[in-house]
C-alpha positions as MATLAB code, in Angstrom:
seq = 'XXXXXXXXXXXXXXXXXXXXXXXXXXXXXXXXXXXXXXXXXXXXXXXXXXXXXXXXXXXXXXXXXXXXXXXXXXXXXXXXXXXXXXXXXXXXXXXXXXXXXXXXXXXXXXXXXXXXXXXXXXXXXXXXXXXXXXXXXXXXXXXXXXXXXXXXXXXXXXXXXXXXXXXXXXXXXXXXXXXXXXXXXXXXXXXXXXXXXXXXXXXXXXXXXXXXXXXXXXXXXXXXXXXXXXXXXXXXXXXXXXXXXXXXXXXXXXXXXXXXXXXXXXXXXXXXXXXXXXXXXXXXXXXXXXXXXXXXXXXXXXXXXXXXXXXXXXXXXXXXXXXXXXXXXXXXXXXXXXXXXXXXXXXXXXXXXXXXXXXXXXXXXXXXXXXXXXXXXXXXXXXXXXXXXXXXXXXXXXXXXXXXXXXXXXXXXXXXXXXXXXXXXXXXXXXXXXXXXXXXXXXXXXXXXXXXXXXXXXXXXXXXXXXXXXXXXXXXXXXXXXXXXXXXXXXXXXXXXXXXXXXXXXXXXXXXXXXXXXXXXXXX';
ca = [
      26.512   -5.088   23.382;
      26.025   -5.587   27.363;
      23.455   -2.432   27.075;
      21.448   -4.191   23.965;
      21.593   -7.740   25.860;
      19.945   -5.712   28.714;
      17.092   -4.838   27.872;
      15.958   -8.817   26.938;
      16.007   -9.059   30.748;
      12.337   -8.895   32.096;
      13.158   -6.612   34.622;
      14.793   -3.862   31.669;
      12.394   -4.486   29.691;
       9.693   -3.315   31.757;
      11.640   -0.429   32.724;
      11.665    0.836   29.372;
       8.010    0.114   28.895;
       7.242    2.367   32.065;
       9.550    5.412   31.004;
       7.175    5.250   27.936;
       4.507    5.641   29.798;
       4.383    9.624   31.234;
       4.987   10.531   27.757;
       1.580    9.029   26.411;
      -0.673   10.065   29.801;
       0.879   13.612   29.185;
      -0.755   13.377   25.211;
      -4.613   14.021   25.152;
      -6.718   11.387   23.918;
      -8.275   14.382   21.621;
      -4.471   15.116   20.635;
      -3.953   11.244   19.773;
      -7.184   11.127   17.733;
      -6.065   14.046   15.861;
      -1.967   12.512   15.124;
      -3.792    9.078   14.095;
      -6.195   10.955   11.911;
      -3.220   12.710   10.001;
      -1.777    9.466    9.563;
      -4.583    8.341    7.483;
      -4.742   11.223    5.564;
      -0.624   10.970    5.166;
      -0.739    7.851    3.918;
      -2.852    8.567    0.781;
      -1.241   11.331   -0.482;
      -1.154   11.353   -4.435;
       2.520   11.469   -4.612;
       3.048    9.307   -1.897;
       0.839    6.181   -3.439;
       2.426    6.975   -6.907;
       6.057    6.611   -5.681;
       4.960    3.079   -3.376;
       3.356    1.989   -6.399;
       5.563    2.465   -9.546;
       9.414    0.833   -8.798;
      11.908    2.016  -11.691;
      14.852   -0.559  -12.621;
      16.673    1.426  -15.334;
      15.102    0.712  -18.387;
      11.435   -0.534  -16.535;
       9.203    0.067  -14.647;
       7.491   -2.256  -12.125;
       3.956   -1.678  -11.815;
       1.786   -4.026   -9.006;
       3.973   -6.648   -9.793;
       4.463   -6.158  -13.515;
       7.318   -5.523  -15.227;
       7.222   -2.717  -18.227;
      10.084   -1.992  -20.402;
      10.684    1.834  -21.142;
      11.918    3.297  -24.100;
      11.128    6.546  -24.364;
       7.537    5.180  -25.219;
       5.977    5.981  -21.702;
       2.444    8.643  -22.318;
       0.552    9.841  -19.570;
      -2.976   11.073  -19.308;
      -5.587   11.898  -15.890;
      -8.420   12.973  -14.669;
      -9.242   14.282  -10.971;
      -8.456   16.231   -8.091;
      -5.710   14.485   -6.619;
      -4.075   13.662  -10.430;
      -1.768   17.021  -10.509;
       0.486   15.558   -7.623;
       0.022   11.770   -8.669;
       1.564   13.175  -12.477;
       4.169   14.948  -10.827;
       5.339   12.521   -9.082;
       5.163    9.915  -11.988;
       7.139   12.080  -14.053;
       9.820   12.410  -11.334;
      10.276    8.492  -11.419;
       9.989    8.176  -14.885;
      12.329   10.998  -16.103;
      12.938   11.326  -19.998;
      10.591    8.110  -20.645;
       8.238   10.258  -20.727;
       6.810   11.233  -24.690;
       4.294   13.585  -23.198;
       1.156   14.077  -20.971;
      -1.973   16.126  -20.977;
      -4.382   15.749  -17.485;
      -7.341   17.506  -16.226;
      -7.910   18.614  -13.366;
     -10.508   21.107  -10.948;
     -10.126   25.046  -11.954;
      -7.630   26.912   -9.709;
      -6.343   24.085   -8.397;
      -2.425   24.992   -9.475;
      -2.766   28.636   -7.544;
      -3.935   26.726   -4.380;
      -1.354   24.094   -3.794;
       1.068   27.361   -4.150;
      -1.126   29.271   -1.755;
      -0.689   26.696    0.980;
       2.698   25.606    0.159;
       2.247   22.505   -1.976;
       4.823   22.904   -4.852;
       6.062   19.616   -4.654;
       2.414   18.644   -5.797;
       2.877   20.773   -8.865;
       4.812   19.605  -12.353;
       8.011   21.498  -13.402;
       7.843   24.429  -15.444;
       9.592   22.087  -18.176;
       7.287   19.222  -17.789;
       6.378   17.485  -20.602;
       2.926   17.364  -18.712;
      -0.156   19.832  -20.352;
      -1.919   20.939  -17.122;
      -5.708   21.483  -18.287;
      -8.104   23.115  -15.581;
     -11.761   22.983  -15.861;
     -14.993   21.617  -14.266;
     -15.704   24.735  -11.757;
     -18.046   23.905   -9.011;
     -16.952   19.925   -9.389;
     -19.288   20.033  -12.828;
     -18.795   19.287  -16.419;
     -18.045   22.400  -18.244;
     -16.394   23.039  -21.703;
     -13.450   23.756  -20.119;
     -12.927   19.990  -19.122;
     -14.626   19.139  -22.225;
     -11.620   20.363  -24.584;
      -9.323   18.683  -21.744;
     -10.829   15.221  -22.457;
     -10.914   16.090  -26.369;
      -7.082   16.227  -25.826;
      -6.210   13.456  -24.197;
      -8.532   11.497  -26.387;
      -6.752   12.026  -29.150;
      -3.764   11.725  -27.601;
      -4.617    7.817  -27.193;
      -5.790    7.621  -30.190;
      -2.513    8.330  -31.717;
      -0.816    5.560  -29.725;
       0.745    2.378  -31.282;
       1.675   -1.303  -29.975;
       5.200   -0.187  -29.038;
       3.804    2.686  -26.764;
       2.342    2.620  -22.943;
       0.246    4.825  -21.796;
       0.093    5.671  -17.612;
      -3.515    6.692  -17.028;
      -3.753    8.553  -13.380;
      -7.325    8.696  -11.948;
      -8.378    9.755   -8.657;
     -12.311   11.177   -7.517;
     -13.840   13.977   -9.150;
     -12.365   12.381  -12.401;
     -15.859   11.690  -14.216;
     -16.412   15.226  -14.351;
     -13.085   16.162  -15.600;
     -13.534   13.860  -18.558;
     -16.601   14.653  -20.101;
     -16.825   13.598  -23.740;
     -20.353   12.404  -24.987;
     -20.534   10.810  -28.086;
     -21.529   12.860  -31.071;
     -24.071   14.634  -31.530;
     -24.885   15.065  -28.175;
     -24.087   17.856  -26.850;
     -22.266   18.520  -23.086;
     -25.847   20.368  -22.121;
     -27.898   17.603  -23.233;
     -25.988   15.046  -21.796;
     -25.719   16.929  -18.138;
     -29.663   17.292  -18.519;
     -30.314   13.896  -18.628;
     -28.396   12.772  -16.117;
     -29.802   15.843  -13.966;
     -33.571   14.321  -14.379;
     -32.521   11.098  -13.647;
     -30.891   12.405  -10.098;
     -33.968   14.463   -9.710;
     -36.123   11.750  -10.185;
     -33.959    9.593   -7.364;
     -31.942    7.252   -9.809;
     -29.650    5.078   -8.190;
     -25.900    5.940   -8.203;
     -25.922    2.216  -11.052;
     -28.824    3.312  -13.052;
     -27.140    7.080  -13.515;
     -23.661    5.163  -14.675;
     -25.612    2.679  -16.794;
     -27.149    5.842  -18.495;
     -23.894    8.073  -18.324;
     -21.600    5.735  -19.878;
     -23.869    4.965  -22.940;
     -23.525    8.742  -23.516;
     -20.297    8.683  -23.323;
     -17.265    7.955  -25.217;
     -14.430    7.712  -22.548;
     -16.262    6.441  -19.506;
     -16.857    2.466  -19.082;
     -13.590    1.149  -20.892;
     -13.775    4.122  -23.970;
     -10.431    5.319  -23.136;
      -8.373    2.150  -22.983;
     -10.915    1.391  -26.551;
      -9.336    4.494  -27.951;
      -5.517    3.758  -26.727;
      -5.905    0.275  -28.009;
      -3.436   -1.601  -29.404;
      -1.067    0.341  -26.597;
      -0.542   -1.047  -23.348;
      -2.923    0.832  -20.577;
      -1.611    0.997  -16.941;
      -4.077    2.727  -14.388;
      -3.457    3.553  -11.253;
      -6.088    4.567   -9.366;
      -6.851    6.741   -6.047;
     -10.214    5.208   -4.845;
     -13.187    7.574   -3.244;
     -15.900    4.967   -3.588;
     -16.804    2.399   -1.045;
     -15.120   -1.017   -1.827;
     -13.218    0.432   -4.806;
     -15.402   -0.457   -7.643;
     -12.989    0.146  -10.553;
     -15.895    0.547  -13.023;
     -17.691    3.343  -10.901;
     -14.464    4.806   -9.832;
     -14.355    8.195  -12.595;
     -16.788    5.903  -14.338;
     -14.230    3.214  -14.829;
     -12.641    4.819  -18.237;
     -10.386    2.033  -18.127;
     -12.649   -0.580  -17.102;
     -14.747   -2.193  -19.556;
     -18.369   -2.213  -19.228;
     -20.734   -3.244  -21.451;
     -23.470   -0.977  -23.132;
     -26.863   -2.888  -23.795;
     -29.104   -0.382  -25.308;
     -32.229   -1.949  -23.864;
     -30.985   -0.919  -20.559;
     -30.858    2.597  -20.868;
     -33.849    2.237  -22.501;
     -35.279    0.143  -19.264;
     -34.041    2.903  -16.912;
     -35.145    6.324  -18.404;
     -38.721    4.560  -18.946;
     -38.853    3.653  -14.992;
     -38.661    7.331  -14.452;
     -40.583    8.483  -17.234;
     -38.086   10.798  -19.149;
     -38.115    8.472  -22.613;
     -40.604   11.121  -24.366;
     -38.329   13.914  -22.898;
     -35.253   12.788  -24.412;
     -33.513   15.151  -26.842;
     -33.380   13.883  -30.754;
     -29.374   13.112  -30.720;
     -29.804   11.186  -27.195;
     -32.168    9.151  -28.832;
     -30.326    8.552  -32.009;
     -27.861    7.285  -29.994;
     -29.465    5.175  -27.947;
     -30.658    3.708  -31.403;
     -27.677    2.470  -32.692;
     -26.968   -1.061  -32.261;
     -23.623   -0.703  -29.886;
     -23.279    3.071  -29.281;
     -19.826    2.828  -27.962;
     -18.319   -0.575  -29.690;
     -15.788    0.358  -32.883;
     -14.562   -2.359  -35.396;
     -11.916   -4.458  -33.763;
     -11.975   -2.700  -29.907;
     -13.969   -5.163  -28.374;
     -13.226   -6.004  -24.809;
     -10.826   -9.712  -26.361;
      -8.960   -7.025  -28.579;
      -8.271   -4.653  -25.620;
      -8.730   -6.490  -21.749;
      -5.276   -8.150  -21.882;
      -3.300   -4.686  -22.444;
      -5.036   -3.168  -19.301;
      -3.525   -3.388  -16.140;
      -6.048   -0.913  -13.811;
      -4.236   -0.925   -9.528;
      -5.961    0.578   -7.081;
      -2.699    2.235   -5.326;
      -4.856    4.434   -2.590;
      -8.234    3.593   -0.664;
      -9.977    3.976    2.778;
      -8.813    0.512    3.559;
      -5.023    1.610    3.159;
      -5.285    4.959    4.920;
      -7.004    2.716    7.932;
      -4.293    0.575    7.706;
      -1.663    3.208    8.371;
      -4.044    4.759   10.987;
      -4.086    1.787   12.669;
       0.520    1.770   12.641;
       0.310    5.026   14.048;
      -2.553    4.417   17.098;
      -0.288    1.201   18.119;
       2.738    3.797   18.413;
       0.453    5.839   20.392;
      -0.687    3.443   22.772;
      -3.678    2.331   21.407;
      -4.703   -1.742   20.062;
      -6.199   -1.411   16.784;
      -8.875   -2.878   15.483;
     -10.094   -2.208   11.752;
     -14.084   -2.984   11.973;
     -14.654   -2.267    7.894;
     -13.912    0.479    5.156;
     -17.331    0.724    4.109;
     -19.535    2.274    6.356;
     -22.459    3.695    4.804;
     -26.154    4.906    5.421;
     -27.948    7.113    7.453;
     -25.759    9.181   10.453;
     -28.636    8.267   13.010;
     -27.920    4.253   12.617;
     -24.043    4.725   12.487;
     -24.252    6.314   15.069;
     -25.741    4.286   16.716;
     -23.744    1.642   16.452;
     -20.934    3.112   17.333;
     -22.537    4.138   20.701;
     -23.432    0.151   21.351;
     -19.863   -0.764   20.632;
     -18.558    1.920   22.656;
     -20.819    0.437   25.797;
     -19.752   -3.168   24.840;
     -16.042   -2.432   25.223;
     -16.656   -0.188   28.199;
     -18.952   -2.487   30.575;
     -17.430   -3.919   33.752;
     -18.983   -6.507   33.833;
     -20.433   -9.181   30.462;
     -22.704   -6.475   28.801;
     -26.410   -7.827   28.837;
     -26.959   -9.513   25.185;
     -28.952   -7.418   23.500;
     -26.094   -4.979   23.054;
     -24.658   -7.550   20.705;
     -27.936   -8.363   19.385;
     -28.536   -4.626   18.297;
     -24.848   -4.563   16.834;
     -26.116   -7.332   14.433;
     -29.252   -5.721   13.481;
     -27.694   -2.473   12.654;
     -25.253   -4.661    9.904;
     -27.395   -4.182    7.234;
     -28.230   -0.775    7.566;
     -24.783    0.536    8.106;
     -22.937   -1.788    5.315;
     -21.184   -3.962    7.652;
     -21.098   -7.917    7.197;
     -21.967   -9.631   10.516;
     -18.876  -11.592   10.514;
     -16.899   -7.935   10.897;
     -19.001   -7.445   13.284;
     -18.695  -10.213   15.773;
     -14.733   -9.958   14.881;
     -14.644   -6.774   15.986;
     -16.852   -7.019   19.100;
     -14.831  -10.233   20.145;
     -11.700   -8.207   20.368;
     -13.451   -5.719   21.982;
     -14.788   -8.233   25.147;
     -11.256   -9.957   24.390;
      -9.682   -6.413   25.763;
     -12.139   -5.891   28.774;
     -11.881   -9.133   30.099;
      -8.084   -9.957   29.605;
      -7.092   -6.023   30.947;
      -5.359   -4.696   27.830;
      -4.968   -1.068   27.507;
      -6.586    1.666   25.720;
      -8.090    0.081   22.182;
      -8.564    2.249   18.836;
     -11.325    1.093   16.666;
     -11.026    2.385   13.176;
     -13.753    2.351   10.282;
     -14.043    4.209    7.292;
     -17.320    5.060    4.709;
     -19.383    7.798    3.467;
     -22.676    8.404    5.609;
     -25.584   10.294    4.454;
     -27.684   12.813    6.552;
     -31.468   13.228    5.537;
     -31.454   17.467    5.588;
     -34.581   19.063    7.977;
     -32.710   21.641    8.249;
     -31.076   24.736    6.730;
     -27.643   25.351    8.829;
     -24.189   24.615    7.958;
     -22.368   21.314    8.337;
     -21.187   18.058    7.088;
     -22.160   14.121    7.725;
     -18.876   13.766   10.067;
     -19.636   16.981   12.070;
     -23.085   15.338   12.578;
     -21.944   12.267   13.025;
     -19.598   13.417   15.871;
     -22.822   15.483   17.422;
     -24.742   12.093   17.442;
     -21.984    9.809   18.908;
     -21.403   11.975   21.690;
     -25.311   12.005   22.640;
     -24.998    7.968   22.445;
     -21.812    8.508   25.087;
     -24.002   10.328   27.468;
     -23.441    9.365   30.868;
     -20.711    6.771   30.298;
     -18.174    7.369   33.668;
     -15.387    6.532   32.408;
     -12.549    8.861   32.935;
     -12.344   11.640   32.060;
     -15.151   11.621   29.956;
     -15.186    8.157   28.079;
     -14.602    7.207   24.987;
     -13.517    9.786   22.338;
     -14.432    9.758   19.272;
     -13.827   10.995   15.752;
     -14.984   11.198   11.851;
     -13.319   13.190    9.909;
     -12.875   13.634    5.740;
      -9.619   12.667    4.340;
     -10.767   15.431    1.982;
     -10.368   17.861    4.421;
     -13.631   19.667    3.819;
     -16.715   18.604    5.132;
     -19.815   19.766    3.341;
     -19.738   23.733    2.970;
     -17.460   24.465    5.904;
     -13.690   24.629    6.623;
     -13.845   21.396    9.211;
     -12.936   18.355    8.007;
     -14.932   17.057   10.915;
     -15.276   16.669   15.190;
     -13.961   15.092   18.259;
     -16.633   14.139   20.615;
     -16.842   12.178   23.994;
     -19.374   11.276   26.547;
     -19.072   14.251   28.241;
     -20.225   16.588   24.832;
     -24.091   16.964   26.339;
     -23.315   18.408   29.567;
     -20.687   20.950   27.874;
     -23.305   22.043   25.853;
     -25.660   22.497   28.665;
     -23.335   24.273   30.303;
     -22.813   26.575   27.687;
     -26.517   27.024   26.669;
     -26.534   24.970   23.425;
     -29.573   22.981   22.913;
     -28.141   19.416   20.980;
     -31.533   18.848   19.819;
     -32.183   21.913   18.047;
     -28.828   21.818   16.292;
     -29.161   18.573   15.101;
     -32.628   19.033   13.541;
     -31.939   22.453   11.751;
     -28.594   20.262   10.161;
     -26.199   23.344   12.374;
     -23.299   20.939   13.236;
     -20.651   23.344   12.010;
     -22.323   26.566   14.127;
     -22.877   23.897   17.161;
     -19.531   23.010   17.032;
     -17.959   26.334   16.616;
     -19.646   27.947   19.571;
     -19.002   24.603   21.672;
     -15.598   25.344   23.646;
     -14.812   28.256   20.715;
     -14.383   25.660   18.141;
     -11.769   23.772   20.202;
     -13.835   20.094   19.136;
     -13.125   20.913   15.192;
     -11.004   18.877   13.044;
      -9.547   21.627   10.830;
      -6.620   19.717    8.673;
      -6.968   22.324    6.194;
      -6.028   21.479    2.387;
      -5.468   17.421    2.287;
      -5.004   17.156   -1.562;
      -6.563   13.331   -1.311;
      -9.738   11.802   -1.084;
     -10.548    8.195    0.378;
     -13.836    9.031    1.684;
     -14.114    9.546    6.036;
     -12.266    7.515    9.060;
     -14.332    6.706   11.892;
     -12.360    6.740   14.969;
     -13.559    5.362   18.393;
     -10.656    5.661   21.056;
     -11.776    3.656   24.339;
      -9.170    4.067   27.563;
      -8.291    1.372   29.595;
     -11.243   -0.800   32.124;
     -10.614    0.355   35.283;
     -10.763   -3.187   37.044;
     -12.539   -3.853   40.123;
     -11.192   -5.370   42.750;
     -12.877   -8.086   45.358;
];
């Protein structure tokens, strides 16, 4: 007891603090970025969210707050590349509840998750589970077509007495492809095709996609209908839109015929379409049934979002504050092109770094770059109030966390990703900060673990990135415009800068990670 009493004594407790202290100057800041990166990714793994998220009491379940009673009446159906070790998982908890299951998921994905020593990912080799692989190359096929024929009629079989646990994660909208009749998969995929090629909007291509379809925009919670629906859902789209998430097959969306019509006219592919699209499109409610409308079916739907960017930040943000760090979350939703992002991380990195009250148009650039990056001006003065808050007041090294998905306008023909190029473009906006040893570090990684064609996830970058280059006979410039971040990065140090995480088995889109070590202060 006299020990514990200790340590409430100023004096101990300051003692402790400073035997902390080697330990964290011994740990890189690259090493830290790379622990609080895996922290993010750990915290969104699909068995992980599943057990947080469904709480068994006996004979129930309790579901984001909701209590279900089981009795053997428990069906389970997904769609997605993180669903094999959400079902698992759910089966685990559930035990004998379970009737059966049938989920589809990306082609090979069982032999990987062996390959690299995932079998608690897998279901049991007696699981009432039907593992269905399919959509090769992250594209409809016929393969995932017969998948989502299954578990269609496996909710349409379902009565008031049953519940059905739908598991969706990203990559789910191609692993449930089911247009409605007679439209073929082809004609379907060619449609949508034009409409990409003709630069449709990521709404317009759902509007069209879900008229064509019988699952997507509430269908499958139409078909399980009058069961209950529970959904629990693994976000990879910025601010979790349930009905763009897999298309929101639990979420219901309304079809108006004359908006279809609107869009495929604005990009002149109405005289193109095939005969069966446009008998479709003719009826008067391609996708409404007698007695499914959304007052017959909304009140037995419960959809959860159980795993996003903004919780994997979160958890990033526990893990940099055992490291050392102060976190600050500046948004989940970064977005647009890698030049402005990265831009704005540069200003905020010289905001937080300056000496002395950094001139005002630092801030005023911050503000201006809101828009185009998809962050509100009220995160944004938040964030760069903590920010002077820390380099005024003398607190210690601060971790500023984001998350989004960037887009890189290709020039060029070399290998990368939008995080590898991020990372090239943040360190050329550190350039010639001096603090030691080499500023601010920073890194943007995918929670995926793949970014674009290449094994990287992503790069750690500081201000000291240009002059290692130079040094090593890398021209920055010529990297960036030929799109080369991957080959940049690999030469740079022998690939030392990569962030290689290898096979994550989640998706929540990229963290943004800006680590900025303490102010030196001067003194007068």
């Amino acid at each position: 007891m006299a020990r514990v009493l200790s340590l409430f004594r100023p004096q101990a407790f300051l003692a402790l603090v400073d035997r902390r202290k080697p330990v964290l100057c011994k740990m890189s800041m690259d090493s830290r970025a790379r622990m609080v990166f895996a922290a993010a990714v750990e915290a969104v793994q699909p068995d992980t969210v599943v057990r947080q998220s469904i709480v068994r009491k006996k004979d129930s379940v309790i579901i984001n707050g909701h209590k279900f009673t089981l009795n053997h009446n428990l069906h389970l159906v997904g769609f997605g590349k993180a669903v094999l070790g959400m079902a698992a998982e759910a089966e685990r908890i559930v035990g004998d509840h379970l009737v059966n299951g049938i989920i589809s998921v990306p082609h090979g994905i069982q032999q990987t998750l062996r390959q690299h020593g995932k079998e608690h990912l897998l279901v049991k080799e007696n699981s009432r589970i039907k593992v269905m692989e399919g959509a090769k190359h992250n594209l409809p096929d016929a393969d995932a077509q017969k998948a989502a024929d299954s578990i269609k009629q496996l909710a349409s079989e379902l009565t008031e007495n049953d519940l059905l646990l739908v598991l969706i994660s990203g990559g789910g909208s191609a692993l449930l492809p089911a247009p409605i009749p007679p439209i073929s998969l082809q004609e379907k995929q060619e449609v949508t095709r034009k409409l990409a090629g003709a630069g449709a909007t990521i709404q317009e291509l759902n509007t069209v996609r879900r008229a064509l379809s019988l699952l997507k925009g509430g269908g499958l919670a139409r078909c399980a209908h009058p069961a209950q629906v529970v959904s629990l859902i693994l976000s990879d789209v910025i601010g979790d839109p349930l009905d763009l998430i897999a298309s929101g097959p639990t979420v219901w969306t309304e079809v108006w015929p004359e908006e279809v019509l609107s869009v495929l006219e604005r990009y002149k592919l109405l005289n193109s379409l095939p005969a069966s699209v446009k008998e479709v499109l003719g009826r008067p409610s391609p996708r409404l049934r007698e007695n499914n409308d959304e007052s017959s079916t909304s009140g037995n739907v419960l959809n959860a979002v159980i795993g996003s960017n903004s919780i994997a930040l979160q958890c990033a943000g526990r893990r940099a504050r055992e490291l050392g760090f102060r976190p600050v979350v500046l948004a989940p939703g970064v977005c647009g092109d890698v030049k402005s992002v990265s831009r704005l991380y540069g200003l905020l990195a010289r905001f937080a770094c300056s000496r002395e009250e950094p001139p005002p148009e630092i801030a005023a650039e911050v503000l201006r770059l809101g828009p185009e990056v998809g962050v509100e001006s009220w995160d944004l003065c938040r964030t760069m109030q903590v920010l002077g808050e820390g380099r005024t007041e003398g607190w210690g090294s601060t971790c500023l966390l984001a998350g989004g998905e960037p887009t890189v306008e290709l020039t060029g023909m070399g290998r990368g990703g939008r995080n590898q190029e991020l990372a090239m473009r943040v360190g050329v906006e550190l350039r010639g900060m001096k603090l030691p040893p080499n500023g601010p570090v920073f890194l943007s990684g995918g929670t995926d673990g793949q970014d674009g064609p290449t094994e990287a996830a992503g790069a750690i970058t500081d201000g000291g990135l240009c002059v290692e280059a130079q040094a090593q006979g890398l021209d920055i410039e010529t990297f960036l415009t030929n799109n080369d971040s991957y080959t940049f990065f690999t030469r740079l140090s022998k690939g030392q800068r990569l962030l290689v995480p290898g096979l994550t088995c989640t998706n929540v889109m990229d963290v943004h990670m800006l680590l900025i070590p303490p102010i030196p202060i001067n003194i007068r």
